[in-house]
N, CA, C and O atoms as a Tripos MOL2 file, in Angstrom:
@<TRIPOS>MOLECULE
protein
  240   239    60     0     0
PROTEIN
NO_CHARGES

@<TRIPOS>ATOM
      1 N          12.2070   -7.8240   14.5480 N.3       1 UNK1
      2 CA         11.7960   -8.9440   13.7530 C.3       1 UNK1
      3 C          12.9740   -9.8840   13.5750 C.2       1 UNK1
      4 O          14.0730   -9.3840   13.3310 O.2       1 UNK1
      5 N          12.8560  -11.1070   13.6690 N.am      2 UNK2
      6 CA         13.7810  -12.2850   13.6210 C.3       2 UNK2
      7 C          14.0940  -12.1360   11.9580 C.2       2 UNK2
      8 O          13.2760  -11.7080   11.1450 O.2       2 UNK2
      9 N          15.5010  -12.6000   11.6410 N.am      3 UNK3
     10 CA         15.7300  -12.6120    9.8420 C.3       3 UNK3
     11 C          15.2470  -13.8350    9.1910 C.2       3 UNK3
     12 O          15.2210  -14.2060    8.0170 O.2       3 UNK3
     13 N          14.8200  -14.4220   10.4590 N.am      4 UNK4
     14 CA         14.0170  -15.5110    9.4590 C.3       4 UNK4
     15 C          12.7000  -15.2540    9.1120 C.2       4 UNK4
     16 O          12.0420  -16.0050    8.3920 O.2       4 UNK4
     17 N          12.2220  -14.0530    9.6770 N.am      5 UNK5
     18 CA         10.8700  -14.0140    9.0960 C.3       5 UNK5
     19 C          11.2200  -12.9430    7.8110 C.2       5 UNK5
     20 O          10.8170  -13.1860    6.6730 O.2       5 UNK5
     21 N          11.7280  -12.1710    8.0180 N.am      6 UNK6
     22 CA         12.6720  -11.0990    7.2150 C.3       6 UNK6
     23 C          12.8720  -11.8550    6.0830 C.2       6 UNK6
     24 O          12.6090  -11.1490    5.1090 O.2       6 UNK6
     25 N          13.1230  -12.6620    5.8430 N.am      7 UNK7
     26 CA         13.6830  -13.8470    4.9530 C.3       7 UNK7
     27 C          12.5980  -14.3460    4.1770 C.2       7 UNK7
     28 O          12.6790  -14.4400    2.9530 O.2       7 UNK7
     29 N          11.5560  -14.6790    4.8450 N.am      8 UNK8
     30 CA         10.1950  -15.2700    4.4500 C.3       8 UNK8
     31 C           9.6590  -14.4750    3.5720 C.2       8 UNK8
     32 O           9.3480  -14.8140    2.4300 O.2       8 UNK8
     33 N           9.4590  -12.8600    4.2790 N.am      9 UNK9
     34 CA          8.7450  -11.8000    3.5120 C.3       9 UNK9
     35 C           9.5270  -11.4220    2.2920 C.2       9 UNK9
     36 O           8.9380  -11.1130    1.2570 O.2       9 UNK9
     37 N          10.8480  -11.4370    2.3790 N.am     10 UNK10
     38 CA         11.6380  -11.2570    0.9240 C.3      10 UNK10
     39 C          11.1500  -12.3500   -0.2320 C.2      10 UNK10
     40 O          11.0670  -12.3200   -1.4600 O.2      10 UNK10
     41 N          10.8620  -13.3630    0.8380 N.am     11 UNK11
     42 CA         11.2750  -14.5230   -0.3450 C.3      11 UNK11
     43 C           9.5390  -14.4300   -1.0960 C.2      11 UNK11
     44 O           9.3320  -14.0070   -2.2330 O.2      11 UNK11
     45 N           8.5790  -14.8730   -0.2530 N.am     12 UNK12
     46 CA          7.1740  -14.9060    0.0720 C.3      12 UNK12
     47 C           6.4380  -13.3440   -1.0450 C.2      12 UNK12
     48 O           5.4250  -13.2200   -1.7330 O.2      12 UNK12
     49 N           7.4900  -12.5140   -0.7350 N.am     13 UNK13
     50 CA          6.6720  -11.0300   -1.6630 C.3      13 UNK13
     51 C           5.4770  -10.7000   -0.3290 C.2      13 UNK13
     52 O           5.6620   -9.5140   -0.0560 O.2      13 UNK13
     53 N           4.6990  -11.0850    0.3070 N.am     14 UNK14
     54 CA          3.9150  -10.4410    1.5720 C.3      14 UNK14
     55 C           3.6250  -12.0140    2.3410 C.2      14 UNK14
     56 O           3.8420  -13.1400    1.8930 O.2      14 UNK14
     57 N           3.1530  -11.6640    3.4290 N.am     15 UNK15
     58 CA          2.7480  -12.8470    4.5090 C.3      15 UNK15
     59 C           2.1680  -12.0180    5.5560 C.2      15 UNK15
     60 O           2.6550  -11.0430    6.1290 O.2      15 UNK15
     61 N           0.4740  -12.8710    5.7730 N.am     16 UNK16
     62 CA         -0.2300  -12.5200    6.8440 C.3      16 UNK16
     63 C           0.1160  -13.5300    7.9650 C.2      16 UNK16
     64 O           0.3850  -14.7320    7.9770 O.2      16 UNK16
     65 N          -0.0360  -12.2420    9.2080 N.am     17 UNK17
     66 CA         -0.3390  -12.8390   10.3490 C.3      17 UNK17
     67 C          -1.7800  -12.8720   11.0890 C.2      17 UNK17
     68 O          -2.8900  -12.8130   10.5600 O.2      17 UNK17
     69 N          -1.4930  -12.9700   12.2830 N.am     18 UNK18
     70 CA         -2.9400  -12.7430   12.9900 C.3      18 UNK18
     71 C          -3.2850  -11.3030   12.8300 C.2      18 UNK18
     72 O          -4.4640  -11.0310   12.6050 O.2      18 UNK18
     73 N          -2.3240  -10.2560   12.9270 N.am     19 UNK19
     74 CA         -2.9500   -8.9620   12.9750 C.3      19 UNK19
     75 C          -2.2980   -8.3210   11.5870 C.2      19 UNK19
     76 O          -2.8270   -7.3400   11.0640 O.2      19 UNK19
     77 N          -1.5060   -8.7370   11.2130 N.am     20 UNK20
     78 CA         -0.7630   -7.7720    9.9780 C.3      20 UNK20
     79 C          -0.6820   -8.5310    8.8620 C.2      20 UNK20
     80 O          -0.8760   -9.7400    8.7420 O.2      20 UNK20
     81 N          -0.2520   -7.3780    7.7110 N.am     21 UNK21
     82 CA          0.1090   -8.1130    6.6540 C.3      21 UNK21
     83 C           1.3040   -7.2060    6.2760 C.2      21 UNK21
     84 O           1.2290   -5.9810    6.1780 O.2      21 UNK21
     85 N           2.2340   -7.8290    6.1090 N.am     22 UNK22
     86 CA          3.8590   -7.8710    5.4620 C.3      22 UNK22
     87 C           3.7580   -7.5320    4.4840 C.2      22 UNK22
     88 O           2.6520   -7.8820    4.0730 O.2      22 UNK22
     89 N           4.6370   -6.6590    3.2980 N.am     23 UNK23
     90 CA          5.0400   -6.6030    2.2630 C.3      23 UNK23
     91 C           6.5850   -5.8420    2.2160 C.2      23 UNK23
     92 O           7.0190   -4.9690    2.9670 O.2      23 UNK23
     93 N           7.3260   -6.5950    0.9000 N.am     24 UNK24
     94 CA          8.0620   -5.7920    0.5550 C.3      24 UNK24
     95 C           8.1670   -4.8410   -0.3820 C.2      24 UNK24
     96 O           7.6220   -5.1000   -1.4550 O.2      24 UNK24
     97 N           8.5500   -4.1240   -0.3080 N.am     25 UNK25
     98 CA          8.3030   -2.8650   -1.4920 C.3      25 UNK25
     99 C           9.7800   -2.0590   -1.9860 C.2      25 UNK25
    100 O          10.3000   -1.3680   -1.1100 O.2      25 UNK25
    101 N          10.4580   -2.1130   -3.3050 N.am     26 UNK26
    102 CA         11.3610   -1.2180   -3.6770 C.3      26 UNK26
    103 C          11.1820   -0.2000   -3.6700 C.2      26 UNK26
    104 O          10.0400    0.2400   -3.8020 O.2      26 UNK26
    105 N          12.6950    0.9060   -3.4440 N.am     27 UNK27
    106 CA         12.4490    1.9930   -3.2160 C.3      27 UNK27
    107 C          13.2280    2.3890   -4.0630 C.2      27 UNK27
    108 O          13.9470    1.4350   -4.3630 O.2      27 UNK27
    109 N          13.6130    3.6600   -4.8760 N.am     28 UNK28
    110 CA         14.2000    4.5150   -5.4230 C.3      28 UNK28
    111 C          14.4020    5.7300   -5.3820 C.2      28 UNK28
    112 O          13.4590    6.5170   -5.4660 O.2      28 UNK28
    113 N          15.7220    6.1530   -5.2390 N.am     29 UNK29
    114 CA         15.8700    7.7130   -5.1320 C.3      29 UNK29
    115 C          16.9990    7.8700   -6.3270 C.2      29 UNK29
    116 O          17.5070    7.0680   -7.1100 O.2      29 UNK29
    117 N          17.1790    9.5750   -6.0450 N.am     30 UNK30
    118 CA         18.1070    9.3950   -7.0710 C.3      30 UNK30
    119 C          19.5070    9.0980   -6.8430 C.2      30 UNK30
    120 O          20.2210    8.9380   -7.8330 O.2      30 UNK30
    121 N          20.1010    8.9840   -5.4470 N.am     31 UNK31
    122 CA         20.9580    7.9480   -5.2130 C.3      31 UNK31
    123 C          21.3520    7.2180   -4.9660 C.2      31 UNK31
    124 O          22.5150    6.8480   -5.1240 O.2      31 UNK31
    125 N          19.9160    6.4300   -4.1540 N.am     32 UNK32
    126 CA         19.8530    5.2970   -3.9230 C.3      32 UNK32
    127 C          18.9180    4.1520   -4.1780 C.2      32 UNK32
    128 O          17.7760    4.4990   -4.4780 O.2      32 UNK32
    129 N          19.1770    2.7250   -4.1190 N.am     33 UNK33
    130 CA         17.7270    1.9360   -4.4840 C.3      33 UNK33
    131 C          18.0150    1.0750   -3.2060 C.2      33 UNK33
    132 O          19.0910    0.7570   -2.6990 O.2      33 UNK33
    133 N          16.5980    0.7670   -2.8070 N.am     34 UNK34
    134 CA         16.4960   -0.1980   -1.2680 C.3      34 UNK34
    135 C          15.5180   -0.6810   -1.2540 C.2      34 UNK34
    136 O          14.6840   -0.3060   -2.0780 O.2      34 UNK34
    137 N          15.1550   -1.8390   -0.2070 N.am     35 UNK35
    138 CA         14.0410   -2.4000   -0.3010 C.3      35 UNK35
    139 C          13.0720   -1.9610    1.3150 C.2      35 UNK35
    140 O          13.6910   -2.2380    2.3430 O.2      35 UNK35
    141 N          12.0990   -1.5220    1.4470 N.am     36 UNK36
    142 CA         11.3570   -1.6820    2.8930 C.3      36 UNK36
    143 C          10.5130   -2.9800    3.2020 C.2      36 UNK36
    144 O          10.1100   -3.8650    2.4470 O.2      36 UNK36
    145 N          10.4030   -2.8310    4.3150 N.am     37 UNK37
    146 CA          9.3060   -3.9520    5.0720 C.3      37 UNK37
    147 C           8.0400   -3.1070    5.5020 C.2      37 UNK37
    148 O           8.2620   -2.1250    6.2100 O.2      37 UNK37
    149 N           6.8890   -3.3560    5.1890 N.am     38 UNK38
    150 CA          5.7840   -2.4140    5.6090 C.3      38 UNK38
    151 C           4.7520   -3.5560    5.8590 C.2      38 UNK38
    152 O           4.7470   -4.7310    5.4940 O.2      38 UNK38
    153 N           3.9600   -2.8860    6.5370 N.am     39 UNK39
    154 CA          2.8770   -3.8480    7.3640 C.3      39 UNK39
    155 C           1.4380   -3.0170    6.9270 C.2      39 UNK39
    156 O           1.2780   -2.0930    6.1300 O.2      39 UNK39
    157 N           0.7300   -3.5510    7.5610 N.am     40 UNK40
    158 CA         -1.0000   -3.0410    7.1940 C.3      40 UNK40
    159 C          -1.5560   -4.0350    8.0200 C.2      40 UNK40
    160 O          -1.2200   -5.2190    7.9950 O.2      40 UNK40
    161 N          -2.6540   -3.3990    8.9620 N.am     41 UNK41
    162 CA         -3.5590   -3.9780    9.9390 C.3      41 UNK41
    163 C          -4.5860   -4.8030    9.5260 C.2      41 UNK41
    164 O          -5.5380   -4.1070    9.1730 O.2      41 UNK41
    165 N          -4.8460   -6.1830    9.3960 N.am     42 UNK42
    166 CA         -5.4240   -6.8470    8.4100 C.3      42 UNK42
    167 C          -7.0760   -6.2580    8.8010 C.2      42 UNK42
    168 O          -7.8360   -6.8650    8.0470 O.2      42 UNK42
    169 N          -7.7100   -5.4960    9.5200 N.am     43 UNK43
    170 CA         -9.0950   -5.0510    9.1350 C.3      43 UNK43
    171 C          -8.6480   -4.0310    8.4850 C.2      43 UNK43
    172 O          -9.7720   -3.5310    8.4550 O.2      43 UNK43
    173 N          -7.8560   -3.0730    7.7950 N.am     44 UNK44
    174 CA         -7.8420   -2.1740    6.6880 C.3      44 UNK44
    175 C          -8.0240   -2.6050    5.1920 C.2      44 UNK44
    176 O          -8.2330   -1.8640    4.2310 O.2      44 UNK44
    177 N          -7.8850   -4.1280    5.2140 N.am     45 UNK45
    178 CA         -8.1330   -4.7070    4.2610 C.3      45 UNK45
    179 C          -9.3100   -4.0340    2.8600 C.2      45 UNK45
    180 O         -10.3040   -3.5110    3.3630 O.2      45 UNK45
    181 N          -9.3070   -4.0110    1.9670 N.am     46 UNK46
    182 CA        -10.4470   -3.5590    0.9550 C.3      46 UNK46
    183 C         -11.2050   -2.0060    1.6090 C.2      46 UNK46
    184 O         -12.3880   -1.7320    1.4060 O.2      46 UNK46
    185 N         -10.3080   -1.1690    2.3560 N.am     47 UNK47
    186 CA        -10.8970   -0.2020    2.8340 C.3      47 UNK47
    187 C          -9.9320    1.1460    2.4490 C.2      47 UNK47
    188 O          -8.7260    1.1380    2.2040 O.2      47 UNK47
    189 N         -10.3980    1.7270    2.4630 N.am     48 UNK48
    190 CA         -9.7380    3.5200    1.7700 C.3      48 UNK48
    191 C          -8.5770    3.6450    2.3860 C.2      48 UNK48
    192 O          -7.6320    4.2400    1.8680 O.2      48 UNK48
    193 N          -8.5060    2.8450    4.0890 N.am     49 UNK49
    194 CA         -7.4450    2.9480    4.7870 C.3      49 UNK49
    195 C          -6.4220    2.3430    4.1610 C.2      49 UNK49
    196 O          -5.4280    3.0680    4.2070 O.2      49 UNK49
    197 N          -6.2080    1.2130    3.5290 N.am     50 UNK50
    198 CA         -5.1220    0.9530    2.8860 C.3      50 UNK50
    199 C          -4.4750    1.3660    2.2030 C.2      50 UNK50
    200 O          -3.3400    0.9390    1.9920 O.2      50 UNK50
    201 N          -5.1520    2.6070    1.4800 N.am     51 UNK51
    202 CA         -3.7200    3.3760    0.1640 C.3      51 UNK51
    203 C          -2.8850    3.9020    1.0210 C.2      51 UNK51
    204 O          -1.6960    3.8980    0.7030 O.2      51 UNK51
    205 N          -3.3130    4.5280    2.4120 N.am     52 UNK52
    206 CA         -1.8770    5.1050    2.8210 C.3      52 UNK52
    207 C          -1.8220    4.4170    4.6400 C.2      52 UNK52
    208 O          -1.1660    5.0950    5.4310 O.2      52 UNK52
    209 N          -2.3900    3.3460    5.0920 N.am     53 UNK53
    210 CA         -2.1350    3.2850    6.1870 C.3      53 UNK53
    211 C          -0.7840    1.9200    6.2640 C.2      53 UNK53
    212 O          -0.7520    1.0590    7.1420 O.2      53 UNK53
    213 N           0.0900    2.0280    5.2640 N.am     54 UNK54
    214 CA          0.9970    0.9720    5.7390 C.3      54 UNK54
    215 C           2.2670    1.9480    6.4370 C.2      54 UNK54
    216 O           2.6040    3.0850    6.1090 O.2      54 UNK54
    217 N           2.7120    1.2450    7.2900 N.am     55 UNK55
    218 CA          3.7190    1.5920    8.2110 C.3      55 UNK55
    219 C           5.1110    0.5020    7.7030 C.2      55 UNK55
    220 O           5.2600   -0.7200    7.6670 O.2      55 UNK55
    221 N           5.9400    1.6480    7.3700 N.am     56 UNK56
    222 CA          7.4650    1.1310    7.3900 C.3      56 UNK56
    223 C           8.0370    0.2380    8.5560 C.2      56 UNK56
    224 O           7.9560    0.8870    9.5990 O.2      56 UNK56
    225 N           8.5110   -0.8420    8.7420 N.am     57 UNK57
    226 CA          8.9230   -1.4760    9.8630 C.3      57 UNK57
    227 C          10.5200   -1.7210   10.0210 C.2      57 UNK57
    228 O          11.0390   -1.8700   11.1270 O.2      57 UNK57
    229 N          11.1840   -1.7440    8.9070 N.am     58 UNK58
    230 CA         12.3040   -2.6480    8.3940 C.3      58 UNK58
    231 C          13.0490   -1.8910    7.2670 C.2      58 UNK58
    232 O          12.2530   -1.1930    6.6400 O.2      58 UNK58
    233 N          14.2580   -1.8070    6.8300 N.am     59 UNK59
    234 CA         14.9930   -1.4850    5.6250 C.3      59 UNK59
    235 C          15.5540   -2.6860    5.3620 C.2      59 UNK59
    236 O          16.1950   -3.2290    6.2610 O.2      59 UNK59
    237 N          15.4230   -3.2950    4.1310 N.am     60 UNK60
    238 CA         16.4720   -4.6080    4.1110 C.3      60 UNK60
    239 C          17.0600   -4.3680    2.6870 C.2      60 UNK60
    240 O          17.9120   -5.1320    2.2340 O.2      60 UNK60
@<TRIPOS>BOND
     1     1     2 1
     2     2     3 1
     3     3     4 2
     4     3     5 am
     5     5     6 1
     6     6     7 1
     7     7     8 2
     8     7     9 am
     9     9    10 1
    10    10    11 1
    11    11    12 2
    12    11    13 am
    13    13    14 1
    14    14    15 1
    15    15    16 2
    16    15    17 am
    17    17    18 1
    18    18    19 1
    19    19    20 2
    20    19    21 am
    21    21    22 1
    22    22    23 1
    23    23    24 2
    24    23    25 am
    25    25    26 1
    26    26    27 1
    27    27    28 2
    28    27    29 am
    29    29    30 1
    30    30    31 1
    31    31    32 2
    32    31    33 am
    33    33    34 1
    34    34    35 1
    35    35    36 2
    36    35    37 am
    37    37    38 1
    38    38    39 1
    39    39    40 2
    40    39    41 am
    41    41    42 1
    42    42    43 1
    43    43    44 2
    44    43    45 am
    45    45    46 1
    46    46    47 1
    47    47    48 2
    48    47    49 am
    49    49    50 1
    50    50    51 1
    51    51    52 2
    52    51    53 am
    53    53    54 1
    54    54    55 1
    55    55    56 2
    56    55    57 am
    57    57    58 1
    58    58    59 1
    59    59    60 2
    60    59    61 am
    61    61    62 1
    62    62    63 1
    63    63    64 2
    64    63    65 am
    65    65    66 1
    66    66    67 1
    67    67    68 2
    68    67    69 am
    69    69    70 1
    70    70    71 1
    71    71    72 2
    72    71    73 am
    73    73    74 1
    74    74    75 1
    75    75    76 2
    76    75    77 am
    77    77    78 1
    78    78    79 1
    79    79    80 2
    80    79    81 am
    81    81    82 1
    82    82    83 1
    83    83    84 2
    84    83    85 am
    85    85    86 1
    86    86    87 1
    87    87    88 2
    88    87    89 am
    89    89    90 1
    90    90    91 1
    91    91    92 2
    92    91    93 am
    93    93    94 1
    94    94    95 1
    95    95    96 2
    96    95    97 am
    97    97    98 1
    98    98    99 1
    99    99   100 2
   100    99   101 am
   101   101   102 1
   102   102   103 1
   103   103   104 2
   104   103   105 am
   105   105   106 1
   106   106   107 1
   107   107   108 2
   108   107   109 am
   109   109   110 1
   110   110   111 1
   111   111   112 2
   112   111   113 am
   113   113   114 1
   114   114   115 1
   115   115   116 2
   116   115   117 am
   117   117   118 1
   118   118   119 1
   119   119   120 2
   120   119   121 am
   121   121   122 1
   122   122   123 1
   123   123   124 2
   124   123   125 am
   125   125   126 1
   126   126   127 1
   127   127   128 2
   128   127   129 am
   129   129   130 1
   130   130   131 1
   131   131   132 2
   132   131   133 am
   133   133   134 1
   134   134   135 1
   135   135   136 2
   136   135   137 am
   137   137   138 1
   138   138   139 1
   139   139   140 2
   140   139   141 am
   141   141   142 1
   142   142   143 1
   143   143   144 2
   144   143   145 am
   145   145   146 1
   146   146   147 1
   147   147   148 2
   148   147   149 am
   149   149   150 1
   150   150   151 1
   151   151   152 2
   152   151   153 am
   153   153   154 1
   154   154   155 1
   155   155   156 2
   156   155   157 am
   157   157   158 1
   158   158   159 1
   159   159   160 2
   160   159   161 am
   161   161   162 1
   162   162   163 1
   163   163   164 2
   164   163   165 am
   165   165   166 1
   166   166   167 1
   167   167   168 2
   168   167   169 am
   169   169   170 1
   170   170   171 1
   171   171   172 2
   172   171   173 am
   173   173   174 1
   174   174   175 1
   175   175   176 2
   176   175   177 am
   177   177   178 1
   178   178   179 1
   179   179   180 2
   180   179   181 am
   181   181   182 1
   182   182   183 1
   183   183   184 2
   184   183   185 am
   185   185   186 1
   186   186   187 1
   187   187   188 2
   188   187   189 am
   189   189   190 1
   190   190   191 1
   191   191   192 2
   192   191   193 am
   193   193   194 1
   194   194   195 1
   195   195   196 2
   196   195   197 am
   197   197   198 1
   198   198   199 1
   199   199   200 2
   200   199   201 am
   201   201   202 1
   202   202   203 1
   203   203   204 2
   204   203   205 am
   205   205   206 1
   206   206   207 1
   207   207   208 2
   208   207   209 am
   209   209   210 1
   210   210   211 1
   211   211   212 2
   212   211   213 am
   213   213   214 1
   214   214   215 1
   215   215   216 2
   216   215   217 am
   217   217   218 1
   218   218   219 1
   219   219   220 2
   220   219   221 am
   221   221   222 1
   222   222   223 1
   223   223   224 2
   224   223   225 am
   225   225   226 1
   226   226   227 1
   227   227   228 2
   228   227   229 am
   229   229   230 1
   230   230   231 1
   231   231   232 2
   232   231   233 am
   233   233   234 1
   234   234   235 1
   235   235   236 2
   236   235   237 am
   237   237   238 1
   238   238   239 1
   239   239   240 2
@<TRIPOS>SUBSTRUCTURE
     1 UNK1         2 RESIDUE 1 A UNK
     2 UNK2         6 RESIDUE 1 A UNK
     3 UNK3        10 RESIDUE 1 A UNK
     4 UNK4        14 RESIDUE 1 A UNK
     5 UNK5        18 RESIDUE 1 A UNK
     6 UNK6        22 RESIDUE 1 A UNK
     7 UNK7        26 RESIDUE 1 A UNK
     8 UNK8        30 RESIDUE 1 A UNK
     9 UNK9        34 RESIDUE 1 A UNK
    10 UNK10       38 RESIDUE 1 A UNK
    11 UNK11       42 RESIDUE 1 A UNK
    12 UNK12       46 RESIDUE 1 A UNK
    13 UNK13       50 RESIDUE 1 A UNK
    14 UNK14       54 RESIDUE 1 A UNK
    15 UNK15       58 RESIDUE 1 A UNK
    16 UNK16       62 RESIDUE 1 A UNK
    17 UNK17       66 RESIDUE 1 A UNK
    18 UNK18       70 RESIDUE 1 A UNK
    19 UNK19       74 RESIDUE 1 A UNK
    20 UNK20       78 RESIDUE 1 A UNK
    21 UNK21       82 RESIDUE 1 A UNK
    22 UNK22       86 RESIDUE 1 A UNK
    23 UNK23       90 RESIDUE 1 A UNK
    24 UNK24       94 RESIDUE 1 A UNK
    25 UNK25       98 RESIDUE 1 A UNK
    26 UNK26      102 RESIDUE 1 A UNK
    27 UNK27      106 RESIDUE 1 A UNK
    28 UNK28      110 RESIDUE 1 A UNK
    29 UNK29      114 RESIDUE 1 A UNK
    30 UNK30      118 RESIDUE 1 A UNK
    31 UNK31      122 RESIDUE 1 A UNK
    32 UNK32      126 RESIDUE 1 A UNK
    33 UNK33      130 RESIDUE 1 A UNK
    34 UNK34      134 RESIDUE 1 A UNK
    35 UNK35      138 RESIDUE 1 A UNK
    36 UNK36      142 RESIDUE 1 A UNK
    37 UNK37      146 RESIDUE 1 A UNK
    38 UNK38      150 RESIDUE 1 A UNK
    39 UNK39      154 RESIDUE 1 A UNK
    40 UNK40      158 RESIDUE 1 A UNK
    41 UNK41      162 RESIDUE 1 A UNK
    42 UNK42      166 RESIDUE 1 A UNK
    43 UNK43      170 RESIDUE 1 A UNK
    44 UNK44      174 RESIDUE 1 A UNK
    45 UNK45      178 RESIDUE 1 A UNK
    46 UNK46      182 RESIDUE 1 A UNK
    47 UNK47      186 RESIDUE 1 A UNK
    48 UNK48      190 RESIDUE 1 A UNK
    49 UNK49      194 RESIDUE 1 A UNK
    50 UNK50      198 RESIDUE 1 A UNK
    51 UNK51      202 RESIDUE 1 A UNK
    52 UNK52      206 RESIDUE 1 A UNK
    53 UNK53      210 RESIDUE 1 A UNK
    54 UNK54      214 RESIDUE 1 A UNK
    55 UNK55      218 RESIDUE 1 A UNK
    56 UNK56      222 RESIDUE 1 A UNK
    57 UNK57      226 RESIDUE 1 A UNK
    58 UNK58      230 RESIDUE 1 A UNK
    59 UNK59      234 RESIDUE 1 A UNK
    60 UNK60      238 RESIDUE 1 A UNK
């Protein structure tokens, strides 16, 4: 992924494309905090598939 789109999705909080949808999401452990990039196939949309079908793409 180019950092300008990287950039977008930070800034933006999610952004659809033709097939996906972007989000960023914080993470926490107990020694570390980070942010991911995760995607979702935009027909999973409003479907059961979405609680767990997003895929990690990115650490930023």
């Amino acid at each position: 992924m180019k950092k300008s789109f990287v950039d977008r999705i930070i800034r933006e909080g999610s952004v659809d494309t033709r097939k996906y949808r972007y989000i960023v999401r914080a993470v926490y452990t107990l020694t570390e905090q980070y942010g991911v990039i995760e995607r979702l196939p935009l027909n999973y949309l409003d479907t059961t598939a979405a609680l767990h079908g997003w895929e990690t793409v990115a650490r930023v």
